[in-house]
C-alpha positions, 0 to 999 in steps of 0.5 A, spaced: 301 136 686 304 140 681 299 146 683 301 146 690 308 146 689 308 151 685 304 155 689 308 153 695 314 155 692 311 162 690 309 163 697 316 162 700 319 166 693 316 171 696 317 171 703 324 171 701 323 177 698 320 181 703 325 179 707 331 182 702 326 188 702 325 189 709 331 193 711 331 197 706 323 199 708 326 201 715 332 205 713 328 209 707 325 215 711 332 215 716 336 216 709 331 221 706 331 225 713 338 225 712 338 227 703 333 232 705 336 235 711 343 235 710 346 232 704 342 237 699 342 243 703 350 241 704 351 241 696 346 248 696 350 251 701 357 251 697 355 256 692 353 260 697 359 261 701 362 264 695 356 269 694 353 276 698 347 273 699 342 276 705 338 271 705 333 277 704 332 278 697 334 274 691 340 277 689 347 273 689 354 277 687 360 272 685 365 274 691 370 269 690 373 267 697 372 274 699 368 270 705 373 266 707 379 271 707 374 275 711 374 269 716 381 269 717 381 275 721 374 275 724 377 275 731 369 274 734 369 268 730 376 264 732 374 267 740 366 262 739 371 257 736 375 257 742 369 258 747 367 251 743 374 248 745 373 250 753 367 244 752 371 239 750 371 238 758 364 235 757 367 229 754 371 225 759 367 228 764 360 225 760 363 218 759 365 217 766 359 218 769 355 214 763 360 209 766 360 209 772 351 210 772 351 204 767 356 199 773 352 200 778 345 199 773 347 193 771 344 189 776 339 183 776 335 186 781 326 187 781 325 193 777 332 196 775 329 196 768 324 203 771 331 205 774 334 204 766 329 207 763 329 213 769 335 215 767 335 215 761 329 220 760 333 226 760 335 224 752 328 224 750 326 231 753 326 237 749 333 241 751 328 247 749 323 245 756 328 243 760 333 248 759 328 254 761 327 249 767 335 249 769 334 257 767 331 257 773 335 252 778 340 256 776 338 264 777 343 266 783 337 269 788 331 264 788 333 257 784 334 251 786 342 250 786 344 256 789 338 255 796 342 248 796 349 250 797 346 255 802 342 250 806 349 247 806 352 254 809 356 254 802 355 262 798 351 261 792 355 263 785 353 266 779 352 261 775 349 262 766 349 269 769 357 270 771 362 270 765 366 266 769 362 260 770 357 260 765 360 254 761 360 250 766 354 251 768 352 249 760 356 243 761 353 241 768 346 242 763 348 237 757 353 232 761 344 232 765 342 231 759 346 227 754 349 222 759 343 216 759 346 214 752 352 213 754 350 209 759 345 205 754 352 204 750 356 202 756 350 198 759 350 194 752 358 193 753 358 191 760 352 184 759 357 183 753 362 181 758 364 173 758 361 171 764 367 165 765 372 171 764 371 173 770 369 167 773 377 165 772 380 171 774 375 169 780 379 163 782 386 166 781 385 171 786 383 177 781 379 183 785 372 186 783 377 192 782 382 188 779 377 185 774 374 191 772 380 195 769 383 189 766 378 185 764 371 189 764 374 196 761 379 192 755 373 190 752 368 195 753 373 200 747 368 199 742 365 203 746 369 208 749 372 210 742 365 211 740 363 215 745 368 218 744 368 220 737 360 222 737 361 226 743 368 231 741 363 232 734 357 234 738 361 239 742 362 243 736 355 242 734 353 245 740 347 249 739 341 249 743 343 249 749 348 255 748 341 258 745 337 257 751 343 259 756 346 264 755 352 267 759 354 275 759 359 277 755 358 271 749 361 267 755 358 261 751 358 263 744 360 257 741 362 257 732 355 255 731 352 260 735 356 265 731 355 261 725 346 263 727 347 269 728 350 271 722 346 267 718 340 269 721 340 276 724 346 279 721 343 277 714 349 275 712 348 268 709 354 267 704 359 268 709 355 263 715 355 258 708 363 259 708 364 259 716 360 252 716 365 249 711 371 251 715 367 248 721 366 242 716 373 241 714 375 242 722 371 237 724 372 232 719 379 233 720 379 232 728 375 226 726 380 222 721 384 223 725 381 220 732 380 213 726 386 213 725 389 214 733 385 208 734 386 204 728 379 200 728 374 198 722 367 203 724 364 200 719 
């Protein structure tokens, strides 16, 4: 009897430490993708800024902050940080429509799980395909938008290849893009809602439109800070997008942009190195102080 106690004891010993053991196993490659894609080269970098280096041959020259006093009077530079700000409008307008698509999802009908998982496709496909398919919608004599204003009597416009509107274009592509993980969050957020909530304010009179911005909106604010948050750094890590499409004039040169070309086609990886710590500095800054503006543990 003993035997078997022992035996059970030990299995159940075991079972427990997998159970302790388990979460780890599941965040151990996420926490290695990031100390090898971000953490170490974060720490390799910080020397470089205050180097010469080419990045084309071995040679380091100790240049002090020549690198960061350069930066403060690179005019083409603080013209792609202000090209990054004009993005800022992506993010009320991205949250609105995660928003309104998550509303009119959260239904229990027959099949609005295929519509969920529809319209959340676009954050799974490659940017790099889908751009070069909106490269096309967006050619001012043939693509797909312009044939349907003109289907509409309206004059088509230039789109990615007009200066003037080349950034709303890139905005209209990653609001397409981006807006299915808001809309997941939201989705999330909205089931969270106490039924009996709005039951009551049923009963007192209260209408849906009533309810929803009294009721519904209050509560979804973890996410709306969330998003919020995600959403104003991914402006200022916008990249791929202002790769693939690229507007006349550096209509769309965004800082990272600026930042890639001087690292990788100027050859002037020191310099790169030390716009990237001014570009850190700035949105760690930004981030402090939307943390403290909401005043919540995001832990």
């Amino acid at each position: 009897m003993n035997i078997v106690n022992s035996s059970k004891v030990q299995k159940k010993t075991k079972k427990v430490n997998m159970i302790k053991i388990a979460p780890y196993l599941f965040i151990g490659p996420a926490v290695i993708y990031i100390f090898a894609a971000t953490i170490i080269p974060i720490i390799m970098a910080l020397p470089i800024s205050f180097t010469n280096w080419s990045a084309l041959t071995p040679d380091k020259k100790f240049v002090g902050i020549d690198n960061y006093q350069k930066l403060i009077y690179d005019k083409d530079f603080w013209n792609s940080c202000l090209i990054t700000v004009k993005f800022f409008v992506f993010v009320p307008l991205v949250m609105l429509v995660s928003l309104g698509t998550a509303v009119i999802l959260n239904v229990k009908l027959r099949g609005i799980k295929f519509f969920r998982v529809i319209f959340y496709s676009p954050v799974i496909t490659s940017t790099i395909a889908v751009a070069l398919l909106f490269e096309w919608f967006y050619q001012p004599s043939f693509g797909l938008f312009n044939n349907i204003l003109n289907f509409f009597g309206l004059a088509g416009i230039g789109w990615v290849n007009n200066a003037s509107t080349a950034v709303m274009s890139v905005i209209i592509f990653k609001i397409w893009k981006d807006f299915g993980i808001g809309m997941l969050i939201y989705l999330a957020g909205l089931q969270d809602v106490p039924g009996e909530i709005k039951e009551a304010a049923s009963i007192d009179g209260a209408t849906a439109w009533q309810k929803f911005i009294y009721i519904t909106m209050p509560m979804l604010r973890p996410a709306h800070i969330y998003l919020l948050i995600t959403n104003i750094i991914g402006v200022f890590m916008i990249f791929q997008e202002t790769y693939m499409l690229k507007g006349p004039l550096n209509s769309t040169r965004s800082v990272i942009n600026y930042i890639y070309d001087k690292g990788f086609s100027s050859a002037e990886m020191g310099y790169a190195c030390a716009m990237s710590f001014v570009l850190f500095l700035i949105v760690m800054t930004v981030t402090l102080v939307q943390y403290k503006a909401t005043k919540m543990d995001l832990l």
